[in-house]
C-alpha positions in Angstrom: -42.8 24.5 16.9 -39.4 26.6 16.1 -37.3 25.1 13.1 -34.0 24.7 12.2 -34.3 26.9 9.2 -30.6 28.4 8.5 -29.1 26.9 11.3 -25.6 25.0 11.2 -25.7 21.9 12.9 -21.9 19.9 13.6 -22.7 16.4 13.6 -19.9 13.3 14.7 -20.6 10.1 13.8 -22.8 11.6 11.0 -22.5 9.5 8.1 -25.2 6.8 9.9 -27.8 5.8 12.5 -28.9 8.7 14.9 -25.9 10.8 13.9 -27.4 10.7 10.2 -31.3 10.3 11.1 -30.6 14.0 13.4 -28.7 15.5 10.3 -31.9 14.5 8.0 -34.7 15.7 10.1 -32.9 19.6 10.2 -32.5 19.2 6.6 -36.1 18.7 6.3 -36.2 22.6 8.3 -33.4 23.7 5.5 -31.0 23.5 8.1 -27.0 23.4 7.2 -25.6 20.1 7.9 -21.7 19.2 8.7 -21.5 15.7 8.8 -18.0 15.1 10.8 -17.4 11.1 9.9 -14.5 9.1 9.1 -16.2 6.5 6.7 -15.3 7.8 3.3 -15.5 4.2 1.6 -18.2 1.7 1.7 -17.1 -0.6 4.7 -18.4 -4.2 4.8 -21.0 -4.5 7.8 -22.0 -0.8 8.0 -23.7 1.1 5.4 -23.2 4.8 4.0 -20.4 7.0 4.0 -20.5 10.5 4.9 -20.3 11.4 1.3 -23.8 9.5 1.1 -25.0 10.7 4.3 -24.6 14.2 2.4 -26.2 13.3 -0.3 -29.2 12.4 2.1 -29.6 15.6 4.2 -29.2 17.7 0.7 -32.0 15.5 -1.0 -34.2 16.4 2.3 -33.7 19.7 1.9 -30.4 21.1 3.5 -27.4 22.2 3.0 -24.6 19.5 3.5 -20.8 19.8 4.5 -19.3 16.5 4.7 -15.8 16.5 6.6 -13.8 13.2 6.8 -13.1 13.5 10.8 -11.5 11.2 13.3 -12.6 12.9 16.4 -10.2 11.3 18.2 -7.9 13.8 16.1 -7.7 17.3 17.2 -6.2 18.6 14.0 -9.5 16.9 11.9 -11.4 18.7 14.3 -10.0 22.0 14.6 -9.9 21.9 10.5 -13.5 20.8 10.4 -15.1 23.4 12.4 -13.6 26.3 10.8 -14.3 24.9 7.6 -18.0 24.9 8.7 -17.4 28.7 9.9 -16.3 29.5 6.8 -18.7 27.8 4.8 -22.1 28.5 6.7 -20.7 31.8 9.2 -20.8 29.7 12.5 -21.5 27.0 14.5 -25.8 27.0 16.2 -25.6 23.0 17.2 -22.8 20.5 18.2 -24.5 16.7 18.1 -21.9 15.0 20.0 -22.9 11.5 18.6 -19.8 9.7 17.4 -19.2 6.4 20.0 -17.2 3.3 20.5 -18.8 0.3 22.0 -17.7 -2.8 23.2 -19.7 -4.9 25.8 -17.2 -6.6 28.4 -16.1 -7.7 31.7 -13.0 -6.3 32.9 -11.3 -9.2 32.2 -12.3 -9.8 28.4 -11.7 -6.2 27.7 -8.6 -5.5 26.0 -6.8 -2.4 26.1 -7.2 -1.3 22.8 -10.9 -1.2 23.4 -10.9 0.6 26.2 -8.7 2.9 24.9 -10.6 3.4 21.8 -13.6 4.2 24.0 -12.3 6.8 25.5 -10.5 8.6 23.1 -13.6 8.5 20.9 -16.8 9.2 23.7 -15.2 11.1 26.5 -12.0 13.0 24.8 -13.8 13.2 21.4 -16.9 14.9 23.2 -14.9 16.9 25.2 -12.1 18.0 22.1 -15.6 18.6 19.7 -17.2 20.5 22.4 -13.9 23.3 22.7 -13.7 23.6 19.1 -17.2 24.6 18.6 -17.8 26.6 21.9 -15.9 30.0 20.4 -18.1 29.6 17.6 -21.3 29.0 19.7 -20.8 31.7 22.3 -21.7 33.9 19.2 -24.7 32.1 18.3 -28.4 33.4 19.0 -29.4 30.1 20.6 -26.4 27.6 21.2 -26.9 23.9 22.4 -24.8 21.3 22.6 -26.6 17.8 22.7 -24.4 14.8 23.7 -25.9 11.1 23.1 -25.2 9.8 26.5 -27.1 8.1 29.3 -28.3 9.8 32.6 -25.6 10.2 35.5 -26.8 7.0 38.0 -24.7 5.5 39.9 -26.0 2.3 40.0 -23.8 -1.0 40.2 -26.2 -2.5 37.3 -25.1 0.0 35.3 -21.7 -0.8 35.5 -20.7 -4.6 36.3 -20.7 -6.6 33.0 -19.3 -3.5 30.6 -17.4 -1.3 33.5 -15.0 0.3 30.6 -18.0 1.2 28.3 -20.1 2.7 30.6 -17.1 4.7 31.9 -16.6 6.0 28.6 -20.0 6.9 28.4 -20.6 8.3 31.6 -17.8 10.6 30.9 -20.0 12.1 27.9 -22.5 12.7 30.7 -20.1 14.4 33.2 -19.5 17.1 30.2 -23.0 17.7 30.3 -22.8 18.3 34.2 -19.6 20.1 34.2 -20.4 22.3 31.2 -23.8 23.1 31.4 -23.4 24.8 34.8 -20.0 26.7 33.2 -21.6 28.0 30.6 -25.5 28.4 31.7 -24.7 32.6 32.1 -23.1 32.7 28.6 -26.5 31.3 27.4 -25.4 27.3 25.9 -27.6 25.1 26.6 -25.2 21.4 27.2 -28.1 18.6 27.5 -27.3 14.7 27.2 -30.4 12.9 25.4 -30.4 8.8 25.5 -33.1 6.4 24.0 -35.6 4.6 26.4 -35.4 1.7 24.4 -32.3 0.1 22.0 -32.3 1.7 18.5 -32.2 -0.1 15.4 -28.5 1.1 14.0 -26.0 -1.1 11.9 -24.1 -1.2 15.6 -27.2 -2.4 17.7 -27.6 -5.1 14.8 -24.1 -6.7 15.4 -24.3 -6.1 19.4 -27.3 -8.0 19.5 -26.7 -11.1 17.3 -28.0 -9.6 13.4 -31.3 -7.9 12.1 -33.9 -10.8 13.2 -32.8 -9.0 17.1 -34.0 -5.8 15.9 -37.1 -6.7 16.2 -37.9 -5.1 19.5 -35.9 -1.9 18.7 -37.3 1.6 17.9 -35.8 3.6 14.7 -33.3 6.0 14.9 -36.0 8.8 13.8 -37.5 8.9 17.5 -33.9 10.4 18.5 -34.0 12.5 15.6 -37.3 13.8 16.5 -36.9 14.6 20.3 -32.9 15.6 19.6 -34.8 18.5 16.9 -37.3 19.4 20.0 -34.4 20.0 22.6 -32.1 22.2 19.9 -35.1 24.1 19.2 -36.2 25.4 22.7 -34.6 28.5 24.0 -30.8 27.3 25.4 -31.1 29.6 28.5 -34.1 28.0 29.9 -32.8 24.0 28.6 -29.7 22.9 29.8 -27.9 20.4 32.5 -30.8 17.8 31.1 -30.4 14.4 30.8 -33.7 13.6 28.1 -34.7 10.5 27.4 -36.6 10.7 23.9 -39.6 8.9 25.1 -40.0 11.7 27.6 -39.1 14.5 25.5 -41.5 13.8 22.5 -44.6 13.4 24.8 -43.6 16.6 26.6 -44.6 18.2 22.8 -47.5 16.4 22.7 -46.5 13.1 21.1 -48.9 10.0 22.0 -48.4 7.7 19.0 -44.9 5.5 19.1 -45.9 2.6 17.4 -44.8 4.7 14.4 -41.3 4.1 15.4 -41.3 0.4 16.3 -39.0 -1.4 13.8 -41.8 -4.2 14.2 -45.6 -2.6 15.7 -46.8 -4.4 18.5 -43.7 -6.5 19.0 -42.4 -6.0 22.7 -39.5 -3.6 23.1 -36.1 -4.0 24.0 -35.3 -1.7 26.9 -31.7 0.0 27.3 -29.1 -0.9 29.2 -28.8 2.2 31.2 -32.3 2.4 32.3 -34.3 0.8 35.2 
């Protein structure tokens, strides 16, 4: 299997859960590791900062850049990605990872949620995704790999949380709309999405505190398949929407009980999957 040996990886929401879980498994390749995060002190109901989450990924064996970045900010952004350009030489992966969730009907959403949603899964994808593309136009084998749920149009999907899965879907519709523009350039633009709900900080307080967690997978089964889609050739990969389950049996993967928070215990599906 390729590695990510010398490769720069740009990371949001970096400094924990899947963001942090993807930065440590390159690390364990020797991969370079900028860790875009806005946590720089210890905040009450979430652990880590991305100080911390550098720490990690440079005890595991890679090279850590930890940038304090609101992506919602395009100035952060623009200043984070050149600093990574100048510190490693350029840009291989963009993890767009970094989301906002809130789980309401239309009429118990308030408007600062929905804005926040937004600005932080569809803009900040799309403003991450033209700050790094200059950089990986010039890179041997560029992906970019957004956390976000396959395109269905399925009421199910939608009634209960219409403004989240909005915000989400719009992470996917950059997959759509970018993969096809820039499939001849070479950049591969794939969306990957867990089959079942991952055991993160977030997932914790969604579902009522760490008893629910039970029936949740850990965040190392997206870090493994996320490291299997960066690692294939971009021009033959891109437009996909993965589901890890998929992806890791596709390399041969038979064993998940190895990422059950609990063996045995039955699993919680997602939200966005039949």
């Amino acid at each position: 299997m390729a590695d990510l040996k010398g490769k720069t990886l740009f990371i949001t929401g970096g400094s924990r859960g899947i963001g942090l879980a993807v930065g440590l498994r390159a690390a364990r390749d020797g991969a370079n590791v900028v860790l875009a995060a806005k946590t720089a002190e210890p905040h009450p109901k979430l652990p880590g900062t991305v100080f911390t989450a550098a720490a990690a990924v440079e005890a595991a064996g890679g090279r850590a850049l930890p940038c304090l970045v609101d992506v919602r900010d395009e100035g952060q952004v623009r200043d984070a990605v050149e600093l990574a350009v100048k510190t490693f030489g350029g840009i291989d992966v963009l993890v767009n990872n970094a989301s906002a969730i809130h789980l309401s009907g239309t009429l118990h959403t308030p408007m600062k949620r929905y804005d926040l949603m937004h600005q932080i899964n569809t803009r900040g994808t799309f403003l991450c995704s033209q700050a790094c593309l200059p950089h990986l136009l010039r890179a041997p084998n560029p992906h970019i790999l957004n956390m976000a749920p396959p395109l269905a149009l399925k009421p199910k999907y939608f009634s209960g949380h219409l403004a989240y899965t909005m915000a989400k879907f719009g992470m996917s519709l950059c997959v759509l709309g970018m993969a096809e523009e820039f499939r001849e350039k070479g950049v591969a633009v794939n969306a990957l999405w867990p089959r079942t709900m991952i055991a993160t900080a977030a997932v914790a307080n969604l579902l009522g505190g760490e008893e629910s967690l039970r029936g949740c997978r850990t965040a190392e089964i997206m870090a493994d398949a996320a490291h299997a889609v960066v690692t294939r050739p971009s021009r033959g990969a891109t437009g996909n929407y993965y589901i890890d389950e998929e992806v890791l049996r596709a390399e041969g993967v038979s064993d998940f009980e190895r990422y059950a928070v609990v063996p045995g215990a039955p699993l919680i599906e997602d939200i966005f999957l039949p």
